[in-house]
VOPAGU-2260 file (C-alpha; in pm, 1 decimal, decimal comma):
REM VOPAGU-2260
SITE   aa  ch    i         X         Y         Z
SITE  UNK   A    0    -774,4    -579,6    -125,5
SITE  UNK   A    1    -850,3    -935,7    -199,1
SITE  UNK   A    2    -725,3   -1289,0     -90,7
SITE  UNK   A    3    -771,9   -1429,2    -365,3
SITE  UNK   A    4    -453,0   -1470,7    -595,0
SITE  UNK   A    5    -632,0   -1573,7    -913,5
SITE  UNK   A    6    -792,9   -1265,7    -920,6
SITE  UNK   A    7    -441,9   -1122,4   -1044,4
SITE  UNK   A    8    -310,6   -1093,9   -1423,5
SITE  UNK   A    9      -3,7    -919,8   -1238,5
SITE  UNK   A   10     145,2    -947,4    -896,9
SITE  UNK   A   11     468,1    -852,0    -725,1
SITE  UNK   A   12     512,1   -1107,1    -440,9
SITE  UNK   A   13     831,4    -879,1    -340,4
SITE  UNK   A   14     575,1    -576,2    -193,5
SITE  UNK   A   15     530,7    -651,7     156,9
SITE  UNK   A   16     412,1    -439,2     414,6
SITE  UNK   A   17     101,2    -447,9     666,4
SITE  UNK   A   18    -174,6    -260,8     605,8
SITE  UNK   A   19    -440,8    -108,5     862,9
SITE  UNK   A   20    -788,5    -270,2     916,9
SITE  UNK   A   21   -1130,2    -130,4    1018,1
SITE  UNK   A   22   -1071,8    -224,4    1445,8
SITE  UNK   A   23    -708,0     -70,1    1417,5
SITE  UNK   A   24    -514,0    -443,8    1360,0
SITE  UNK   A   25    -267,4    -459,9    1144,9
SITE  UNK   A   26    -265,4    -729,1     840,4
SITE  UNK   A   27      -5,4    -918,2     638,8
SITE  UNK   A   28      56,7    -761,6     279,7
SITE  UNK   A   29     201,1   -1081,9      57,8
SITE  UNK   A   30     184,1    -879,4    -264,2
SITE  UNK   A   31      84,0    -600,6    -502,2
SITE  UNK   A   32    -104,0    -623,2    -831,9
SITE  UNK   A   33    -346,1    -554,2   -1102,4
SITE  UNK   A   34    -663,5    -716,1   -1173,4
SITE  UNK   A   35    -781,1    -735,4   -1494,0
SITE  UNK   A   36   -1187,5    -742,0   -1592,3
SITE  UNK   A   37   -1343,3    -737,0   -1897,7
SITE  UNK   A   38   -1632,5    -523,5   -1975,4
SITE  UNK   A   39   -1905,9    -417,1   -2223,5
SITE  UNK   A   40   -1638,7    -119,6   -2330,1
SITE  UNK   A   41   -1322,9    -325,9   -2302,9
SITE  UNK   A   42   -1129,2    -496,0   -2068,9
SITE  UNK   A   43   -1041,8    -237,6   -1752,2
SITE  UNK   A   44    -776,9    -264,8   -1467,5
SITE  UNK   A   45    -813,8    -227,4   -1121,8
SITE  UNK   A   46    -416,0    -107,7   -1010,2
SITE  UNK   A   47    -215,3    -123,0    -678,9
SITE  UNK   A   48    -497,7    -403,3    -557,9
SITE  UNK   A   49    -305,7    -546,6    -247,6
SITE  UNK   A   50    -287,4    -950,2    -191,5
SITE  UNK   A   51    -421,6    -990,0     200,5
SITE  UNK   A   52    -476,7   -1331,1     295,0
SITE  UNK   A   53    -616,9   -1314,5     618,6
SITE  UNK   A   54    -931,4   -1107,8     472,3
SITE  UNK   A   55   -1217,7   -1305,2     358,0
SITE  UNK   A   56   -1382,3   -1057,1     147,5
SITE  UNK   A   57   -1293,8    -828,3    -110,2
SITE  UNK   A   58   -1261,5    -464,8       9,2
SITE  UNK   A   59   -1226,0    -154,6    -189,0
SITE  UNK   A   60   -1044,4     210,5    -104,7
SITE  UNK   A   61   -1263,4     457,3    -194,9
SITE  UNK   A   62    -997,8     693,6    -173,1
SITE  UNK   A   63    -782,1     509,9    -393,2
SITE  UNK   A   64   -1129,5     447,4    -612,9
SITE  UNK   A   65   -1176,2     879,4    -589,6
SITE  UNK   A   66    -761,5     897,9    -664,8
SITE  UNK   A   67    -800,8     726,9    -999,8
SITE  UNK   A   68   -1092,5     958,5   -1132,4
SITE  UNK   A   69   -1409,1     675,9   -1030,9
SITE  UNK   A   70   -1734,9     812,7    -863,3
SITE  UNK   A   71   -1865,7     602,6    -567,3
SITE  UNK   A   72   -2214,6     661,3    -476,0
SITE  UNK   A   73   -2351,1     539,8    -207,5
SITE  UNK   A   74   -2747,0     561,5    -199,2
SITE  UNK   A   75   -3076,5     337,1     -60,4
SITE  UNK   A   76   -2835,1     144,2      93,6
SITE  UNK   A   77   -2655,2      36,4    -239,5
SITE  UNK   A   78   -2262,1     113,4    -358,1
SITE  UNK   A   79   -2275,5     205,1    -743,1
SITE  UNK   A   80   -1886,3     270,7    -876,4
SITE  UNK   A   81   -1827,4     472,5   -1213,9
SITE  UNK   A   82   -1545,2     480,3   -1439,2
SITE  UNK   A   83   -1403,0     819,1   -1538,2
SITE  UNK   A   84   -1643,1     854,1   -1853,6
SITE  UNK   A   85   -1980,3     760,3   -1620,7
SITE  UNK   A   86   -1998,3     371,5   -1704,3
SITE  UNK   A   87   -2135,5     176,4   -1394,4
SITE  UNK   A   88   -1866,0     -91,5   -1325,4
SITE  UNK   A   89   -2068,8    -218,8    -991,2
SITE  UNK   A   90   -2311,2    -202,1    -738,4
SITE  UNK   A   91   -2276,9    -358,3    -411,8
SITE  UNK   A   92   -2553,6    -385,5    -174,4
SITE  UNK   A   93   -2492,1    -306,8     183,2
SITE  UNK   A   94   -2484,8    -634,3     446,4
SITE  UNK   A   95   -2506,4    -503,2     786,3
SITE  UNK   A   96   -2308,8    -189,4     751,4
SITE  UNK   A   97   -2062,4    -253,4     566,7
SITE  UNK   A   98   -2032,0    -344,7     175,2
SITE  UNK   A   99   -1854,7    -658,4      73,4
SITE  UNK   A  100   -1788,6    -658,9    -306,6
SITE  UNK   A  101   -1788,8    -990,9    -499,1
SITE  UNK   A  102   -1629,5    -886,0    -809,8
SITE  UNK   A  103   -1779,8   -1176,0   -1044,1
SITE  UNK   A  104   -2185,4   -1127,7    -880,8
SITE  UNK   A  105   -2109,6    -743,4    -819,9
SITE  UNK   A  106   -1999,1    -677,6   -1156,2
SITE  UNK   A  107   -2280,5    -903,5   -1318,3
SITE  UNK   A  108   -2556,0    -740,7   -1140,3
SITE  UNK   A  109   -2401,5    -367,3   -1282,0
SITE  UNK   A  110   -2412,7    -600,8   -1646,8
SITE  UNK   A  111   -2245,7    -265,3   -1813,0
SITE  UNK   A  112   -1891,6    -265,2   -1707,9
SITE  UNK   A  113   -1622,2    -362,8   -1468,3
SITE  UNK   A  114   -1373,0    -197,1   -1281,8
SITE  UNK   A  115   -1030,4       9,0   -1445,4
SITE  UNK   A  116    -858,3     309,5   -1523,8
């Protein structure tokens, strides 16, 4: 999820729905989309992102990060995410307990690859 429309080389405004936060709220869905990233081995895509305005950070599904073949490991307090053929795309240090990703400082700090499938 992101709030952040520029993030998105496609989105469908028409997919709206609410989707189910961390305390059990319910938030606004304004749209559907793919974000595009390039990488040291091409440019990958991050599918089915969802367009939530009232977030403030960028969140990822690990489910929907295990669905699509990634690896998420989560180790000395650090989030490393692998493509299907073992490429880090990121690594997000914990804040607090939770991890916030910033795709553009995330993604640099990896420096191999982004995010896609």
């Amino acid at each position: 999820m992101t709030h952040d429309k520029g993030m998105f080389v496609k989105l469908d405004k028409i997919h709206l729905s609410k989707v189910k936060i961390g305390n059990g709220d319910y938030i606004g869905v304004k749209g559907i989309g793919d974000i595009a990233i390039d990488s040291d081995s091409g440019k990958r895509i991050i599918s089915d992102v969802l367009y939530v305005l009232e977030i403030d950070q960028n969140l990822l599904s690990v489910g929907q990060l295990l669905e699509k073949d990634y690896a998420v490991v989560f180790k000395d307090k650090t989030c490393e995410v692998f493509d299907s053929i073992g490429i880090k795309l990121m690594s997000i240090k914990m804040k607090g307990k939770s991890f916030s990703a910033n795709i553009q400082t995330d993604l640099a700090y990896s420096s191999a690859a982004k995010v896609g499938n």
